[in-house]
Each structure stands twice: as structure tokens, then as C-alpha cells.
C-alpha positions in Angstrom: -7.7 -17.6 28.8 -7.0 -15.7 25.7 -4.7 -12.6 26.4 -5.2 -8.9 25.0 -2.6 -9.5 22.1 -4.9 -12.3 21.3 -8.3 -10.9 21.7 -6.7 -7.9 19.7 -6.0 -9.8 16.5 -8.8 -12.5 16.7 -10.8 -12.3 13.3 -14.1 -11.6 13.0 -16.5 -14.5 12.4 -16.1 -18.2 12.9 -13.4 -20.3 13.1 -11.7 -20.5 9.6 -11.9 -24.8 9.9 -15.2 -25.6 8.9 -14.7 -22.8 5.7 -11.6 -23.9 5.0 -12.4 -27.6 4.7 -15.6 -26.6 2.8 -13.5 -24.7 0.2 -11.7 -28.3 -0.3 -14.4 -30.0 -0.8 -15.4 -27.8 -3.6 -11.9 -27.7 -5.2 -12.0 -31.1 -5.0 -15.8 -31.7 -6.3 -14.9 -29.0 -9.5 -11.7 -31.2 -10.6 -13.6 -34.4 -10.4 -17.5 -32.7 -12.5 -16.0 -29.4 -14.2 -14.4 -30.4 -17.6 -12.5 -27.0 -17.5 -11.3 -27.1 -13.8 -10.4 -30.9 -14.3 -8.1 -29.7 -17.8 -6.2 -27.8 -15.5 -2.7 -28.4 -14.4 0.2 -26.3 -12.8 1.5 -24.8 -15.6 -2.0 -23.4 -17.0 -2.8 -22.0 -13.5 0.9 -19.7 -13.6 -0.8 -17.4 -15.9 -3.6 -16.8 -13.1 -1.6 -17.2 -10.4 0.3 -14.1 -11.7 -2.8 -11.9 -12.8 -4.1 -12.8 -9.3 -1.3 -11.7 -7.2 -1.3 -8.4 -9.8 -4.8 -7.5 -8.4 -4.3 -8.3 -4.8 -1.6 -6.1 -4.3 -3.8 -3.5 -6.1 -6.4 -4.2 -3.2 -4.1 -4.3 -0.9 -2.1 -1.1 -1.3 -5.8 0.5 -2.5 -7.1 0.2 1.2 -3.6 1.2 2.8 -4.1 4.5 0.6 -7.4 5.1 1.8 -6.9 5.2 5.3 -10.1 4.4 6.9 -11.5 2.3 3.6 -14.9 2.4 2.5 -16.7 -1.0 2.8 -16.8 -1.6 -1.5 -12.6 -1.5 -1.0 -12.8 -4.1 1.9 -15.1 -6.5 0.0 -12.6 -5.9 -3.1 -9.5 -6.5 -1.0 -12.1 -10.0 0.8 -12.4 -11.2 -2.7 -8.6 -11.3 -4.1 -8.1 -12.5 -1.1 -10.0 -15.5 -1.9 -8.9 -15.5 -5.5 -5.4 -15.9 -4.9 -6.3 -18.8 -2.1 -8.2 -20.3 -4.7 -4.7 -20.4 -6.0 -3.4 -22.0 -3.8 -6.2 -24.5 -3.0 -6.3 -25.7 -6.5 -2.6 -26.2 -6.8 -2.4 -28.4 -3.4 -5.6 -30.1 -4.8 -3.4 -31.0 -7.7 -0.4 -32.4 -5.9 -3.2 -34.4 -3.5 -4.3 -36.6 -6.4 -0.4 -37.4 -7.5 0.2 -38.5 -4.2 2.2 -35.9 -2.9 0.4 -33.8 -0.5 -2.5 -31.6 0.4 -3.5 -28.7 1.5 -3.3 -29.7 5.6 0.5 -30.5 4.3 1.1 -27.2 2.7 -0.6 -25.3 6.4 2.0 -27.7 8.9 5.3 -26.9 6.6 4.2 -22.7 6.7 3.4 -23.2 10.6 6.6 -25.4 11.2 8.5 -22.9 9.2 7.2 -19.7 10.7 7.9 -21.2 14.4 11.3 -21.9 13.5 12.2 -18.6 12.2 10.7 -16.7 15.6 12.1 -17.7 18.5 11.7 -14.4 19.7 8.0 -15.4 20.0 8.3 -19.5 20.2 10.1 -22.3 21.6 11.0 -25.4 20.0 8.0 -27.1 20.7 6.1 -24.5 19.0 4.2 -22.8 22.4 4.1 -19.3 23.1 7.5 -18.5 24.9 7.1 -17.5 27.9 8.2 -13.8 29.1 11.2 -13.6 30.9 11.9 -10.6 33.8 15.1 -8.7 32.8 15.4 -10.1 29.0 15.4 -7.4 26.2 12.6 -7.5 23.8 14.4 -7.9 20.1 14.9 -5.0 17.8 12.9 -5.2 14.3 16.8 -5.8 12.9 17.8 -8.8 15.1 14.7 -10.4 14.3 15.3 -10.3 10.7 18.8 -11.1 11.3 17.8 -14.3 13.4 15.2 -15.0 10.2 17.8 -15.0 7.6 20.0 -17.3 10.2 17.2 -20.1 10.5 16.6 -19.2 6.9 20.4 -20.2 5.5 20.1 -23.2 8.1 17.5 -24.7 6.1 18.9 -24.1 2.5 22.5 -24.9 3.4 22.8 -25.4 -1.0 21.7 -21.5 -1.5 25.6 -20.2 -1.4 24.3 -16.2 -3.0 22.6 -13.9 -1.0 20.7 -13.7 -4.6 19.4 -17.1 -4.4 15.9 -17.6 -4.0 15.0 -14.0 -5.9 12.3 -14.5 -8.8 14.0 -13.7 -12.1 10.5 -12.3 -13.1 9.5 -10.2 -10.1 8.7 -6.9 -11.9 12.1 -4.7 -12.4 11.5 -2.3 -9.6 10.6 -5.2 -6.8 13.5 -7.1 -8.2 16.1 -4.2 -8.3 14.9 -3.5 -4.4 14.8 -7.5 -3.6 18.3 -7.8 -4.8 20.0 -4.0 -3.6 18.4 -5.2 -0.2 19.9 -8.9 -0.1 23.2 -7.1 -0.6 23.3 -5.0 2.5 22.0 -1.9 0.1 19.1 -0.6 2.5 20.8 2.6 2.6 20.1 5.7 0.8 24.3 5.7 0.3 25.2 7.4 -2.8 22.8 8.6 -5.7 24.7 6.8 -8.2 27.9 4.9 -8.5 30.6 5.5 -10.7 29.7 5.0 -14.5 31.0 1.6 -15.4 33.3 1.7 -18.5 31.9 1.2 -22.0 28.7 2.7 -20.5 26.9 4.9 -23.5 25.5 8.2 -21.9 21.4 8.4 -22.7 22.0 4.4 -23.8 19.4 2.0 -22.6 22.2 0.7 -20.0 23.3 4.3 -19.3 18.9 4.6 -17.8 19.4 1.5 -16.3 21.7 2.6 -13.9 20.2 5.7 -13.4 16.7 3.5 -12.4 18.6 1.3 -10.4 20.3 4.1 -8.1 16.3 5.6 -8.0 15.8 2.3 -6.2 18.7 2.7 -3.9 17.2 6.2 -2.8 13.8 4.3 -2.7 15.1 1.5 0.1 17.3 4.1 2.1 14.1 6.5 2.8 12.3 3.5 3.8 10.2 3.6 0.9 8.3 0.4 -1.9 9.6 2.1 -5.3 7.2 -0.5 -6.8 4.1 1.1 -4.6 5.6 4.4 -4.7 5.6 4.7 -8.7 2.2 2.6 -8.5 0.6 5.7 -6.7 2.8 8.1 -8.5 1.1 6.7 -12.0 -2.5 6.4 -10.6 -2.1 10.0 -9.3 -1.1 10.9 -12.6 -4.0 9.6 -14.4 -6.4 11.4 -11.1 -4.7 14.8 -13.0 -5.4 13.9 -16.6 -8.9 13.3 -15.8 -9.7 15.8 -14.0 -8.1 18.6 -16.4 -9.6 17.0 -19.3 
């Protein structure tokens, strides 16, 4: 019998299988009778993958700003969904006809990998763990303490606490991404010390000044990537309206 966590968070609709498998067979069917989808490779998809991911987070965070969304944002926010798992379809659908692997591949590593990193919530075998009278339920910190753990277990090579960061994250994700892998998640000082040779007004000089902005940011909790996001489309709400 399903319990009330699970009745909670079970999604709308049918089961995702039959869809899923459907959406497959489709990739599968465009690469083998669509002269443009067949041209494609991994390295010509990057440049979609990107612009993608660009407009689901703008869905995503439009929604989360509107509280109780109207039904256009939800179908907006349904559809970059399914662009960006287009992605990801079409670039398993790739690796299935080298050889490598597929799609059902790509969903076992993620479920293997995300019962690992929870044993809060699973046991080895990947069921449910049952409750236990008496034991503490985890704080939000030693969960993501016992993530990173099972995390550095599994990429014993990755010696930085930088590792793994993408160079070409844009600067204010990147700057939090990195202050936070060093322990920097709080608010701390404004700024540190002006390093020497450092040009007052100079491009470096801004840089640092940006940089302890995103140190605030992560010590009040807050994205400075959504909060400058809103800050800019709030900005351009004023122009227009005053124009």
C-alpha cells in the first residue's frame, strides 16, 4: 500500500514507461529518416544543450516567482522540460548506436547513484529503509555531509574540492559553486584584504568586489545568479512602465 509521502508526490497522469519508451522510439526513428537529426553528433547538440538549460531555468525560476502560476507558465515550464530531455534522449540515442549505452543505462547509473548517496532514506539494496524507534532523523547538513562522503568515495582521483566545477558555468553560479566548495557559505566578511598589485577601479580591483557580493549572496541563503536574474527583469518591469 502506497504511504502518504507517496500518494503526496505521485505525478499526475500515467505511468511515465510507456511515454518514455515512446519518446525513444521517436529519437530513434528521426536519426535513422531525418537527414538533419541523423547529421547530428555530440558536439553540434552542446550548443542546444546550453540554450536549453538557459530557458529552463528561466521557466523554472518564472513559476517560483509567481507563486501560484497561471496555467500558460506551467505549460512553458512542461515544455523546456521536455526540451532539455530531448537533450538528453538524443545524446543516449547517440551513444546506443556506438555501442556504448542507452537511455535505460543512463536511468540505472542516476538511480544506483542517488541510492548510494541517501542512506538516510535507503539501504544497500536500494529498499526504502525502514524507520527506526529512537534514531534521529538527519539534519539538512549531515545529509549533504554524508553526500559529499559517498561522493569523494566514488571519484577517489578528484583530490580539489574544485574538481568537478564547469569552467563555463556563468561567473556568478561559478563564483557561488566554488566560494561554497570551499567552506565559504557564510556571509563572513564583505571583502578580504586587497591583494598586492591590485589596481583600485581596475577590472581585477571589480572582480573582487563581485566576488565578495557573492559571498554576502551564499551567507543570507540567497542564488546571486537568480537574485540579479530578477533584479534585471525587475528593472526592465520599471523602464517600461515609465516609458
Amino acid at each position: 500500500m502506497e504511504d502518504a509521502a507517496g500518494a503526496r508526490d505521485a505525478a499526475p497522469g500515467n505511468p511515465p514507461g510507456a511515454a518514455v519508451e515512446r519518446l525513444v522510439e521517436v529519437v530513434a526513428l528521426l536519426r535513422r529518416h531525418c537527414p538533419w537529426t541523423a547529421a547530428l553528433d555530440h558536439a553540434a547538440l552542446l550548443g542546444y544543450l546550453v540554450e536549453e538549460t538557459y530557458e529552463l531555468y528561466e521557466a523554472v525560476d518564472d513559476v517560483s516567482r509567481a507563486g501560484t502560476p497561471e496555467r500558460s507558465l506551467l505549460d512553458e515550464l512542461r515544455g523546456e522540460l521536455g526540451d532539455v530531455l530531448f537533450q538528453v534522449v538524443l545524446h543516449a540515442q547517440l551513444r546506443a548506436e556506438a555501442g556504448s549505452f542507452g537511455l535505460a543505462e543512463v536511468a540505472e547509473g542516476l538511480t544506483d547513484k542517488l541510492v548510494r548517496r541517501n542512506p538516510h532514506v535507503f539501504a544497500t539494496d536500494g529498499s526504502l529503509r525502514a524507520a527506526t524507534p529512537g534514531r534521529d532523523t538527519p539534519s539538512v547538513d549531515g545529509i549533504v555531509a554524508a553526500w559529499q562522503a559517498v561522493k569523494a568515495q566514488e571519484r577517489p582521483a578528484r583530490t580539489s574540492p574544485f574538481d568537478g566545477i564547469p569552467h563555463r558555468l556563468p561567473a556568478l553560479a561559478f563564483a557561488a559553486k566554488t566560494l561554497g566548495r570551499a567552506g565559504e557559505s557564510s556571509a563572513g566578511e564583505d571583502r578580504p584584504e586587497q591583494p598586492q598589485g591590485v589596481v583600485a577601479g581596475s577590472e581585477a580591483d571589480l572582480g573582487l568586489e563581485l566576488l565578495a557580493l557573492v559571498r554576502r549572496a551564499l551567507g543570507a541563503g540567497i542564488d546571486p545568479e537568480r537574485a540579479l536574474r530578477r533584479a534585471v527583469l525587475d528593472y526592465q518591469r520599471d523602464v517600461r512602465d515609465g516609458a
